[in-house]
PyMOL Python script that loads the backbone (N, CA, C, O; Angstrom):
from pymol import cmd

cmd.read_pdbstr("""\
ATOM      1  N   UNK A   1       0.794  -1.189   0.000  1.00  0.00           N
ATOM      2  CA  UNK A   1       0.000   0.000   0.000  1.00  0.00           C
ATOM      3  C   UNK A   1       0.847   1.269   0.000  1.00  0.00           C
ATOM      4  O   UNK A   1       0.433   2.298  -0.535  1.00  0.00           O
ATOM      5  N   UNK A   2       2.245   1.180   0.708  1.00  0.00           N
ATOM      6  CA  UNK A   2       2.838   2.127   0.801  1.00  0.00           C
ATOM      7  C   UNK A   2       3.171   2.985  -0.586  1.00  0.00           C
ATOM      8  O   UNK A   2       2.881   4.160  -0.813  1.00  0.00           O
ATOM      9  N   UNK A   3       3.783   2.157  -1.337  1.00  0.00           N
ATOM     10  CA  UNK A   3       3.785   2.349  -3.169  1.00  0.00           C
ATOM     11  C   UNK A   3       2.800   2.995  -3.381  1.00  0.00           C
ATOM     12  O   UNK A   3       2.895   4.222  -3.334  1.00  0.00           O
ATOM     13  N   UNK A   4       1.888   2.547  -3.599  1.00  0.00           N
ATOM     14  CA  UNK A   4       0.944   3.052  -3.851  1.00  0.00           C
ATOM     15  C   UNK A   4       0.435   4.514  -3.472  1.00  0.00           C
ATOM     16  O   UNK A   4       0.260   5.522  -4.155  1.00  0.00           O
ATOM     17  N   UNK A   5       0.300   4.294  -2.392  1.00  0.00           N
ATOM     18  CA  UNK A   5      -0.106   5.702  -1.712  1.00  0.00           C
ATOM     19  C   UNK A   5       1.063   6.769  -2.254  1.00  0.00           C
ATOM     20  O   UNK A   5       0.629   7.859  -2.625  1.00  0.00           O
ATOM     21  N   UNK A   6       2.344   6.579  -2.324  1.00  0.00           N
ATOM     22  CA  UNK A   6       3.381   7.697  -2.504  1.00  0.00           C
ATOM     23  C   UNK A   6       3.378   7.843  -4.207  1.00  0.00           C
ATOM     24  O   UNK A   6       3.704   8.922  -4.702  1.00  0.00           O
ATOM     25  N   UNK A   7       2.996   6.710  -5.056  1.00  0.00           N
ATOM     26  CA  UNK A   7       2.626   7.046  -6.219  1.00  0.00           C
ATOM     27  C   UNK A   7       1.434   7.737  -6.836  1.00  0.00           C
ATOM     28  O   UNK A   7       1.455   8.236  -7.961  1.00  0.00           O
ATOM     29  N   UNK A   8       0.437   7.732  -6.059  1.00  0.00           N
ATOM     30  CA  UNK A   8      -0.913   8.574  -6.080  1.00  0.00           C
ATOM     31  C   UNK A   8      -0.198  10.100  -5.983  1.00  0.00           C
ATOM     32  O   UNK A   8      -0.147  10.955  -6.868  1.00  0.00           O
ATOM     33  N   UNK A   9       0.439  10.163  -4.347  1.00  0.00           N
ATOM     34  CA  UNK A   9       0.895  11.268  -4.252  1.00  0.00           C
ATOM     35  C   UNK A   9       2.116  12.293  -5.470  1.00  0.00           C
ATOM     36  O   UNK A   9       2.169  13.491  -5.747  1.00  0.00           O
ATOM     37  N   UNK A  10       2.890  11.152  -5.894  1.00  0.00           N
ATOM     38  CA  UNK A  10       3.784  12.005  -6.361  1.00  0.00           C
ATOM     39  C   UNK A  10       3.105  12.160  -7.957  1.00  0.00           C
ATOM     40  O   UNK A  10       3.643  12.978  -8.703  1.00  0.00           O
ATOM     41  N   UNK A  11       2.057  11.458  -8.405  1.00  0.00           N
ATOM     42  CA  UNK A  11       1.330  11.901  -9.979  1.00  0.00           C
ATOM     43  C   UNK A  11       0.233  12.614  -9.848  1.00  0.00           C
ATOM     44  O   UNK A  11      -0.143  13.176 -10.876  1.00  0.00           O
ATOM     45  N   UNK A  12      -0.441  12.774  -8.829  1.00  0.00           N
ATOM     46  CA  UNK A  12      -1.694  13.637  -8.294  1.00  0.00           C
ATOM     47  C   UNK A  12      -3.265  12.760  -8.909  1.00  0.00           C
ATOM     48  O   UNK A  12      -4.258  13.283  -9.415  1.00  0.00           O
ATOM     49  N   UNK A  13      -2.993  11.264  -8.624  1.00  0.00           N
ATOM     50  CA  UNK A  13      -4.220  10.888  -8.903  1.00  0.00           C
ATOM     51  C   UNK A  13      -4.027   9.284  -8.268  1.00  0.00           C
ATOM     52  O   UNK A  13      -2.962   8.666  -8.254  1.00  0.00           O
ATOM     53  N   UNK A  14      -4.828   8.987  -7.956  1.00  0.00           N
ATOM     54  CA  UNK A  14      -4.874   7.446  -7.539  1.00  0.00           C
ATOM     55  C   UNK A  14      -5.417   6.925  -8.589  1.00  0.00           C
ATOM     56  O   UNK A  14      -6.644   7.003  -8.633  1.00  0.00           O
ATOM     57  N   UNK A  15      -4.528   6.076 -10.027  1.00  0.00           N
ATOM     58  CA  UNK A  15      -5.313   5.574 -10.653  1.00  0.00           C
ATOM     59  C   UNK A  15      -5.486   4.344 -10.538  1.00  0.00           C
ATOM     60  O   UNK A  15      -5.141   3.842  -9.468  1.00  0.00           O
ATOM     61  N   UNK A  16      -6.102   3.421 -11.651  1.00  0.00           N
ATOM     62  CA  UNK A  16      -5.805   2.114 -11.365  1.00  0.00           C
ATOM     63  C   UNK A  16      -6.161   1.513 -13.321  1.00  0.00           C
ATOM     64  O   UNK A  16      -6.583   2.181 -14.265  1.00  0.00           O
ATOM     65  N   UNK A  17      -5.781   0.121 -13.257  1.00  0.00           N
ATOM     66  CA  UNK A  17      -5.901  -0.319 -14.853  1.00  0.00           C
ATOM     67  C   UNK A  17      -7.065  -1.157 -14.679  1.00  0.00           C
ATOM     68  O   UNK A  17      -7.595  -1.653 -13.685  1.00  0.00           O
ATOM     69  N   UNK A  18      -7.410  -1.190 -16.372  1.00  0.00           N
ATOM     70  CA  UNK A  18      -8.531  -1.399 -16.781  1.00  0.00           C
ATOM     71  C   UNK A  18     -10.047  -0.686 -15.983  1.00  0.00           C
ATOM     72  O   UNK A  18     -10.491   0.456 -15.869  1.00  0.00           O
ATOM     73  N   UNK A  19     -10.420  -1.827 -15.619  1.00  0.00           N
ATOM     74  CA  UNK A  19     -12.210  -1.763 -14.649  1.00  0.00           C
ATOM     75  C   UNK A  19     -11.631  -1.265 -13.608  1.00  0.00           C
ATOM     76  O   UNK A  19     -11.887  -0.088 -13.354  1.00  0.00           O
ATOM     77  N   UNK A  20     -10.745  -1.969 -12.767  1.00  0.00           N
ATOM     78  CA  UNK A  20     -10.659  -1.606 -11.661  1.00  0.00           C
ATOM     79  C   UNK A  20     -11.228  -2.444 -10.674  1.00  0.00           C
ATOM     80  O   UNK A  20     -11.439  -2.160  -9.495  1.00  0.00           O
ATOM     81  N   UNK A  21     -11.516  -3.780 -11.423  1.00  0.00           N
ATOM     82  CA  UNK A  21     -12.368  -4.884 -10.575  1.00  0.00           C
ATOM     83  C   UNK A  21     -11.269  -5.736  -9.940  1.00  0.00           C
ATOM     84  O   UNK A  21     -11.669  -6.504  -9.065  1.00  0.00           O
ATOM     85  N   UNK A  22      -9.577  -5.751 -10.293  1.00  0.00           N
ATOM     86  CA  UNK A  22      -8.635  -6.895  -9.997  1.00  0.00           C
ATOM     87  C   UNK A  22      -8.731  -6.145  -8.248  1.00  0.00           C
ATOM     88  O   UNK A  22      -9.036  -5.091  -7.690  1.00  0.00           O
ATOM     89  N   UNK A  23      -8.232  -7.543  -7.938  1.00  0.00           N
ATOM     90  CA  UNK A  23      -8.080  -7.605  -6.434  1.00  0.00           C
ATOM     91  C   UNK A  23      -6.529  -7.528  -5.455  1.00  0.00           C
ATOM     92  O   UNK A  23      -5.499  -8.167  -5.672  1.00  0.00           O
ATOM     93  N   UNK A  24      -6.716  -6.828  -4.682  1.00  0.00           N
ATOM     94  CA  UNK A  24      -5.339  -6.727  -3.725  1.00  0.00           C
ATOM     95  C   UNK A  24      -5.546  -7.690  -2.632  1.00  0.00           C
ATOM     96  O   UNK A  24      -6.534  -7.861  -1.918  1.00  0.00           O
ATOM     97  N   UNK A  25      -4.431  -8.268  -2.653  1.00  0.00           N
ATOM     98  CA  UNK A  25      -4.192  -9.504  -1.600  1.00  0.00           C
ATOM     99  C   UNK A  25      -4.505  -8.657  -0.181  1.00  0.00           C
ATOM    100  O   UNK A  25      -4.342  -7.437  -0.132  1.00  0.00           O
ATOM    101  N   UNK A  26      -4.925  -9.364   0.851  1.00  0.00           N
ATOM    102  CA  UNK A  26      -5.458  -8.643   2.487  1.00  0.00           C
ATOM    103  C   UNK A  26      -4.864  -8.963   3.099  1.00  0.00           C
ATOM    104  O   UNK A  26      -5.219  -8.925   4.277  1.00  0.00           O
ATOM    105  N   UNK A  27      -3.597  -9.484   2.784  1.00  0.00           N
ATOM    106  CA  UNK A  27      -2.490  -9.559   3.823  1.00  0.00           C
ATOM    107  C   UNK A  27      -0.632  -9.172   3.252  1.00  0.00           C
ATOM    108  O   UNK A  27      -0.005  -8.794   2.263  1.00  0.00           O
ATOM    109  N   UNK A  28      -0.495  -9.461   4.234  1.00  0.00           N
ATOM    110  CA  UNK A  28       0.924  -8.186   4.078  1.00  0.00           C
ATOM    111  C   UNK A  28       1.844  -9.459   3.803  1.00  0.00           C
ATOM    112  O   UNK A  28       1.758 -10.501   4.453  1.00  0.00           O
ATOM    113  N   UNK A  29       2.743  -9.236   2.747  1.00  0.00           N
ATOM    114  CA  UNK A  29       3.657 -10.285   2.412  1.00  0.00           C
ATOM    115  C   UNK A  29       4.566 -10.678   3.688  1.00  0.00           C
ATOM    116  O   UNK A  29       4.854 -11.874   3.751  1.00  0.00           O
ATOM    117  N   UNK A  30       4.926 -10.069   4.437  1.00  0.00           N
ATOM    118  CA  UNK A  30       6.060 -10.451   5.425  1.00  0.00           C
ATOM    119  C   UNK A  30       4.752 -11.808   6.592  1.00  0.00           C
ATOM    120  O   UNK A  30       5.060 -12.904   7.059  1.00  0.00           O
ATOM    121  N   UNK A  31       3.578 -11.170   6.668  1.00  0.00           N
ATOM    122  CA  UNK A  31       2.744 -11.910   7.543  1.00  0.00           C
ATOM    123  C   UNK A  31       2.236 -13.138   6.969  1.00  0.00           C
ATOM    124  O   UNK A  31       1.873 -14.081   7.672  1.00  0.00           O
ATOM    125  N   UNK A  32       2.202 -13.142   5.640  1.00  0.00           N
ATOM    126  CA  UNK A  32       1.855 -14.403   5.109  1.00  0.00           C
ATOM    127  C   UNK A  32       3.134 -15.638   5.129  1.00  0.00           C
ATOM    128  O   UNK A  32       3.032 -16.864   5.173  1.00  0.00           O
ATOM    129  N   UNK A  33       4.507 -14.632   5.068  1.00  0.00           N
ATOM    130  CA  UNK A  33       5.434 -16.001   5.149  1.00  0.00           C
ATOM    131  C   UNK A  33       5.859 -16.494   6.215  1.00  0.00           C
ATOM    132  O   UNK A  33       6.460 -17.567   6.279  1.00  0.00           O
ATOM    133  N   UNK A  34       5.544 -15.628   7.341  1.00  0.00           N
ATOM    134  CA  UNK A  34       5.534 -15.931   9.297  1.00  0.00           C
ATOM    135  C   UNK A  34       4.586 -17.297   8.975  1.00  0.00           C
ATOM    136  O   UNK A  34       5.040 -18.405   9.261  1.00  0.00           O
ATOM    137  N   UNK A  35       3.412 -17.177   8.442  1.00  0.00           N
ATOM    138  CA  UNK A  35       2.208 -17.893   8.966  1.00  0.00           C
ATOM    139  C   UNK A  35       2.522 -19.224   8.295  1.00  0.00           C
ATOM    140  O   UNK A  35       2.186 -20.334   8.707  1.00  0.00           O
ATOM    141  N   UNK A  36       3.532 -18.811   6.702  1.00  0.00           N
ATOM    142  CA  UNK A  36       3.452 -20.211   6.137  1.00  0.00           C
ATOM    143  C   UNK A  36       4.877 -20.860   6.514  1.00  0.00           C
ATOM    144  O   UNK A  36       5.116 -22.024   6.192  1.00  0.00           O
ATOM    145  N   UNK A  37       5.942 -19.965   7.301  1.00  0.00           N
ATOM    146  CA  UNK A  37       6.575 -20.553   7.797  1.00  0.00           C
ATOM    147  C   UNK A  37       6.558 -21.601   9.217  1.00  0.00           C
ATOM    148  O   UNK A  37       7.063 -22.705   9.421  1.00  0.00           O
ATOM    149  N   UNK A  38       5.721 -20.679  10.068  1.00  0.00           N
ATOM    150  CA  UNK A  38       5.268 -21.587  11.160  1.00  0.00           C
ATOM    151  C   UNK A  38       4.100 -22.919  10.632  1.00  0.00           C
ATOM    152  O   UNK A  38       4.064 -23.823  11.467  1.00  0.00           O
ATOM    153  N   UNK A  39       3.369 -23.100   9.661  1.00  0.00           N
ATOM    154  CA  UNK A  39       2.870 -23.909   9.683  1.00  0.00           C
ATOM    155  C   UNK A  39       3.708 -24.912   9.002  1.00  0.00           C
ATOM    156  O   UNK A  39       3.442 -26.078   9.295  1.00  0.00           O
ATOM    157  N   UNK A  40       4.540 -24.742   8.265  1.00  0.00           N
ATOM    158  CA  UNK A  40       5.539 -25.984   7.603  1.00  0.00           C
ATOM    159  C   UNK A  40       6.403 -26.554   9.185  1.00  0.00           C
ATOM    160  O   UNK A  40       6.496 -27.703   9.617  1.00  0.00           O
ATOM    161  N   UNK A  41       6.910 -25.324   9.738  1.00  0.00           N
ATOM    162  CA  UNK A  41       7.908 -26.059  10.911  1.00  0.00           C
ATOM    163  C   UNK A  41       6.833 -26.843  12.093  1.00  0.00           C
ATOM    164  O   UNK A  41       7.405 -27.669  12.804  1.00  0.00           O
ATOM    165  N   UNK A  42       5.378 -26.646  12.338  1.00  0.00           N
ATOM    166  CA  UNK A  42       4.882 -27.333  12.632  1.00  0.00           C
ATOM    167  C   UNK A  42       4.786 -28.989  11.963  1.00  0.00           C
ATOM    168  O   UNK A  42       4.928 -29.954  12.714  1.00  0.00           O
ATOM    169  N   UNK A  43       4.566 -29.136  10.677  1.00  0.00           N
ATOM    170  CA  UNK A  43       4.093 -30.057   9.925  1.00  0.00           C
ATOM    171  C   UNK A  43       5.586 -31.066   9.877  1.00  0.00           C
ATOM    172  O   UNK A  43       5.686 -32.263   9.608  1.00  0.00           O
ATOM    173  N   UNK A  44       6.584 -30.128  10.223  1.00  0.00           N
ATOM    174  CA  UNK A  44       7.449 -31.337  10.272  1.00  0.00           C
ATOM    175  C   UNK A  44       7.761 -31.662  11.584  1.00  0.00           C
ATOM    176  O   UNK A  44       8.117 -32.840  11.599  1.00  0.00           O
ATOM    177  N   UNK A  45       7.796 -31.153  12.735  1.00  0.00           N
ATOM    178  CA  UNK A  45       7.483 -31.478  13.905  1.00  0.00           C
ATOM    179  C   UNK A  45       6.625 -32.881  14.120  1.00  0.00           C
ATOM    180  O   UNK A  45       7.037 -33.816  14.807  1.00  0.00           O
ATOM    181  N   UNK A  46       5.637 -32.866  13.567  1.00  0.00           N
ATOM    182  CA  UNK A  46       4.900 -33.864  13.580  1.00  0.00           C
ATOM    183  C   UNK A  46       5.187 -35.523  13.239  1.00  0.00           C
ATOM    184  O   UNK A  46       5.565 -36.086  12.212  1.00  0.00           O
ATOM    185  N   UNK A  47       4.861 -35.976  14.456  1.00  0.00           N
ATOM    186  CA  UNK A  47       5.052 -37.549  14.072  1.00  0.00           C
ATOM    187  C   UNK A  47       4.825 -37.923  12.362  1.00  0.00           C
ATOM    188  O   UNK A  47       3.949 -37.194  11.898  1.00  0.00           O
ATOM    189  N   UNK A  48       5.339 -38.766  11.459  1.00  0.00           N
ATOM    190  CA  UNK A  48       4.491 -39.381  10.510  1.00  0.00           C
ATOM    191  C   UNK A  48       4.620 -38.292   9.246  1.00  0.00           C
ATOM    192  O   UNK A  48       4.703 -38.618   8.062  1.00  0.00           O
ATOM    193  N   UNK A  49       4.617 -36.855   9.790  1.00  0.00           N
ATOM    194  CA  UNK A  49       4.966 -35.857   8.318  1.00  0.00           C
ATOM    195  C   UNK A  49       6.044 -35.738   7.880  1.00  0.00           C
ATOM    196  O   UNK A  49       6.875 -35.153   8.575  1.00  0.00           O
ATOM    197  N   UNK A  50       6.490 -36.336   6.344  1.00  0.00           N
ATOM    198  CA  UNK A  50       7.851 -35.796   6.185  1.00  0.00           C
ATOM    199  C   UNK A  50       7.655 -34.484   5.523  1.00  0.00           C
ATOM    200  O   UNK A  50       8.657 -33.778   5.642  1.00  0.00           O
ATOM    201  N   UNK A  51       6.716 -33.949   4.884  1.00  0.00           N
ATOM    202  CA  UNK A  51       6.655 -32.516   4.003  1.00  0.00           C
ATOM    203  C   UNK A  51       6.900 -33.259   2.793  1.00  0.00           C
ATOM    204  O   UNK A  51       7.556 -32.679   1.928  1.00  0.00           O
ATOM    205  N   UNK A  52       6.506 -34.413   2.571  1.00  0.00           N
ATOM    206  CA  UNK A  52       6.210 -35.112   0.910  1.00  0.00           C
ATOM    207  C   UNK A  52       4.826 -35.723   0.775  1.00  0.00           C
ATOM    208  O   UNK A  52       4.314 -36.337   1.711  1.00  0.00           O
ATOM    209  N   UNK A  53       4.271 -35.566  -0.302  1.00  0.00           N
ATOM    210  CA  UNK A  53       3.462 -36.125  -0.364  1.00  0.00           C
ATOM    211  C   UNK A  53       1.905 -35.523  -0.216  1.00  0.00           C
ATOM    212  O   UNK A  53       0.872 -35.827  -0.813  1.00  0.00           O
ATOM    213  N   UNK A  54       2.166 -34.578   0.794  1.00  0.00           N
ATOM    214  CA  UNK A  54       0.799 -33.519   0.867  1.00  0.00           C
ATOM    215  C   UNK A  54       0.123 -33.172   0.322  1.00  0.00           C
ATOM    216  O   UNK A  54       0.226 -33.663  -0.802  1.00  0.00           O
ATOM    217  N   UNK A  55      -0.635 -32.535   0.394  1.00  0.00           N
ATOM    218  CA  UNK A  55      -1.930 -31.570  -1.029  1.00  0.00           C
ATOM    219  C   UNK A  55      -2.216 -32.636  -1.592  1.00  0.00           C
ATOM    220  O   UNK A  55      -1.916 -33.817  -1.416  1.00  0.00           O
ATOM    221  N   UNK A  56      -3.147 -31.795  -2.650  1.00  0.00           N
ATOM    222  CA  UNK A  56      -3.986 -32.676  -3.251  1.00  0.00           C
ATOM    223  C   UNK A  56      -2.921 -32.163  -4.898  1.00  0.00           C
ATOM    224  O   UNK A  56      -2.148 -31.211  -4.996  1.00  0.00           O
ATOM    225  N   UNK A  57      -3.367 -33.429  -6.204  1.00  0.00           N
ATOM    226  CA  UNK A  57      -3.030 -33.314  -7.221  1.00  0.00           C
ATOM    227  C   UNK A  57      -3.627 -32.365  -8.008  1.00  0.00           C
ATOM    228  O   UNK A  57      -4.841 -32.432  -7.820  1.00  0.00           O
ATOM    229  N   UNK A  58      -3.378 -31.612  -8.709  1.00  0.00           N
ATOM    230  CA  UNK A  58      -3.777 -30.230  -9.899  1.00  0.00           C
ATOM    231  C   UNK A  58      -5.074 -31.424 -10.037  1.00  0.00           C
ATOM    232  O   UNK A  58      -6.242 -31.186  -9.727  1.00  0.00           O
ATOM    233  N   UNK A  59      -4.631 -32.577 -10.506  1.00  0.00           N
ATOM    234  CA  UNK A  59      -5.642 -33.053 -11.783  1.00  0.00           C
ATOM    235  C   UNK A  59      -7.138 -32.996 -10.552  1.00  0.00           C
ATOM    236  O   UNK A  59      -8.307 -32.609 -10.552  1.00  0.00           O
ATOM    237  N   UNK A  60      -6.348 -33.527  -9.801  1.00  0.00           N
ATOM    238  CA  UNK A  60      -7.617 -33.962  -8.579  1.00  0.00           C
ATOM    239  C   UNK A  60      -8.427 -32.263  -8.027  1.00  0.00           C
ATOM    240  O   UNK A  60      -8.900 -32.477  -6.910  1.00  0.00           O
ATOM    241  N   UNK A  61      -8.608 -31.275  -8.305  1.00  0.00           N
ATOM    242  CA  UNK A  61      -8.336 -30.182  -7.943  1.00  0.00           C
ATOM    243  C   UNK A  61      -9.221 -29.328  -9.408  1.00  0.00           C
ATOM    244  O   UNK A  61      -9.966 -28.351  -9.487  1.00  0.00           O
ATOM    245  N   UNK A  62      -8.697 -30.234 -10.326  1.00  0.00           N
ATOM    246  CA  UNK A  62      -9.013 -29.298 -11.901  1.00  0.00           C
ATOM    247  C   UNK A  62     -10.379 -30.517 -11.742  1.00  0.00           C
ATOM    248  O   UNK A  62     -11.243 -30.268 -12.582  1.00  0.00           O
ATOM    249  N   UNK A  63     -10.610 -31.326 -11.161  1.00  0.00           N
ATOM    250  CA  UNK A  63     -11.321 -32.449 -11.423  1.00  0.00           C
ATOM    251  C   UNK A  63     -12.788 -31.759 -10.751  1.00  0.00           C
ATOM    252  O   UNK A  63     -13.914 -31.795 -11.247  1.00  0.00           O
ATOM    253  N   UNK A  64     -12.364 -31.146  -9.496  1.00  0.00           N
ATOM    254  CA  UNK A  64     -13.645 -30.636  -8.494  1.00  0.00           C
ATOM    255  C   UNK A  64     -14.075 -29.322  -9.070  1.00  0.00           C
ATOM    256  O   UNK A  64     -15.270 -29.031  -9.012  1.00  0.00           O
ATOM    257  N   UNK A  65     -13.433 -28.707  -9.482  1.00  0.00           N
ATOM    258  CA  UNK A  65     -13.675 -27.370  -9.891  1.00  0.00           C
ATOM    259  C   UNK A  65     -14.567 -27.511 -11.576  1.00  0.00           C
ATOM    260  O   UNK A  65     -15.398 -26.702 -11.987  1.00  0.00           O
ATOM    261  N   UNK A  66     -14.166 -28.559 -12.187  1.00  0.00           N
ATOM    262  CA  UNK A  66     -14.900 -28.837 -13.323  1.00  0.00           C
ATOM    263  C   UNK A  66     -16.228 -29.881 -13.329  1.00  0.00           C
ATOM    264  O   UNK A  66     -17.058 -29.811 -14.236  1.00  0.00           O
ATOM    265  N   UNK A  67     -16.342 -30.819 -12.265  1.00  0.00           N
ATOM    266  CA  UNK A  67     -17.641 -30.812 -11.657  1.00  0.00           C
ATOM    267  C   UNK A  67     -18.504 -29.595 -10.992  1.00  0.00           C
ATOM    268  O   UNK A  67     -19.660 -29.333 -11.325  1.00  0.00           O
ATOM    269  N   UNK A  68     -17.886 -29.018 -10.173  1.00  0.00           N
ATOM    270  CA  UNK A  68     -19.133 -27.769  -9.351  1.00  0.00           C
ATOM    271  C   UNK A  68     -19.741 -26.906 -10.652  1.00  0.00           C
ATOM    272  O   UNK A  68     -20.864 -26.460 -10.887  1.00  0.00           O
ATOM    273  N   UNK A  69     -18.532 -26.881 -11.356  1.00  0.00           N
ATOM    274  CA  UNK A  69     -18.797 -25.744 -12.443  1.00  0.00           C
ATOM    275  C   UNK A  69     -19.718 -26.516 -13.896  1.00  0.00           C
ATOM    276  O   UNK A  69     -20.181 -25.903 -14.858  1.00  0.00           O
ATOM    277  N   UNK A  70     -19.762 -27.839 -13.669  1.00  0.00           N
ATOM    278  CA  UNK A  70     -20.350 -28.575 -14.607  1.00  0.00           C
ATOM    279  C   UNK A  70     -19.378 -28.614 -16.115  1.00  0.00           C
ATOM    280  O   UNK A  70     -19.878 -28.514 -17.235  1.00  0.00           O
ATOM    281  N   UNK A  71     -18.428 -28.722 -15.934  1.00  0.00           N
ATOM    282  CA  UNK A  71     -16.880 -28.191 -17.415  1.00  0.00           C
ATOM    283  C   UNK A  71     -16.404 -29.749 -16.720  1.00  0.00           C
ATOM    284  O   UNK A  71     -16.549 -30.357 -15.659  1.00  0.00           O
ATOM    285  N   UNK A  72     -15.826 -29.917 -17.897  1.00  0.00           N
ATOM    286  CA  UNK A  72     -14.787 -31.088 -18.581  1.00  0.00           C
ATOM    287  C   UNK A  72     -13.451 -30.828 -17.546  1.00  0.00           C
ATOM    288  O   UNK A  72     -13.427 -29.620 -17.314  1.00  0.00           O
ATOM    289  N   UNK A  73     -12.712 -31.285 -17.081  1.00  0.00           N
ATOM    290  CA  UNK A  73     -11.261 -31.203 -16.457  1.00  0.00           C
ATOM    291  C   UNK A  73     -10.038 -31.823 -17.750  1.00  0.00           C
ATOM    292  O   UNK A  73     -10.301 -32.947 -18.176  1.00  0.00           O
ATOM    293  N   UNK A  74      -9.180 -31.353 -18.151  1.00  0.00           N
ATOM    294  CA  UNK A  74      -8.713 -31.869 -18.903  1.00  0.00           C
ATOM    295  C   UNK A  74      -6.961 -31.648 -19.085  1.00  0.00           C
ATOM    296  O   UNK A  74      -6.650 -30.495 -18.784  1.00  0.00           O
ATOM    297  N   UNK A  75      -5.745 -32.529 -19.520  1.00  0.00           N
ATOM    298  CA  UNK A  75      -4.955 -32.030 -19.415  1.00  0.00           C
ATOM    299  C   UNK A  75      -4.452 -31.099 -20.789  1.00  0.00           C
ATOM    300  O   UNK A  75      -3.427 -30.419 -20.732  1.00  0.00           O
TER     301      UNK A  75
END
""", "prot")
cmd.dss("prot")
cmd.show_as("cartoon", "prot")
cmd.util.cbc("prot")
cmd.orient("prot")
């Protein structure tokens, strides 16, 4: 936001591109990598987690999103 704000200031307009419909992330980059750092050093803490293997697959993922949406999943 800081950018921002000092670039409004120093051109005399707050603009933005296109519509103006794209979205700004609601959290602050330094707080998102605290949060995703503590949750990895948790996950390996853990009995049984090595940090392989986790998540789910794209395909498995492109698979749900193209059911809800009633669309084909495809590679």
């Amino acid at each position: 936001m800081p950018l921002l704000i000092n670039v409004a200031r120093d051109k005399g307009v707050a603009a933005y591109v296109g519509d103006g419909r794209n979205r700004w992330p609601a959290v602050h980059r330094l707080d998102a990598a605290n949060l995703f750092r503590l949750a990895l050093e948790k996950a390996l803490r853990e009995p049984g987690i090595t940090g392989r293997g986790t998540g789910r697959a794209v395909r498995e993922i492109a698979g749900v999103i193209g059911r809800r949406l009633d669309l084909r999943s495809k590679a």
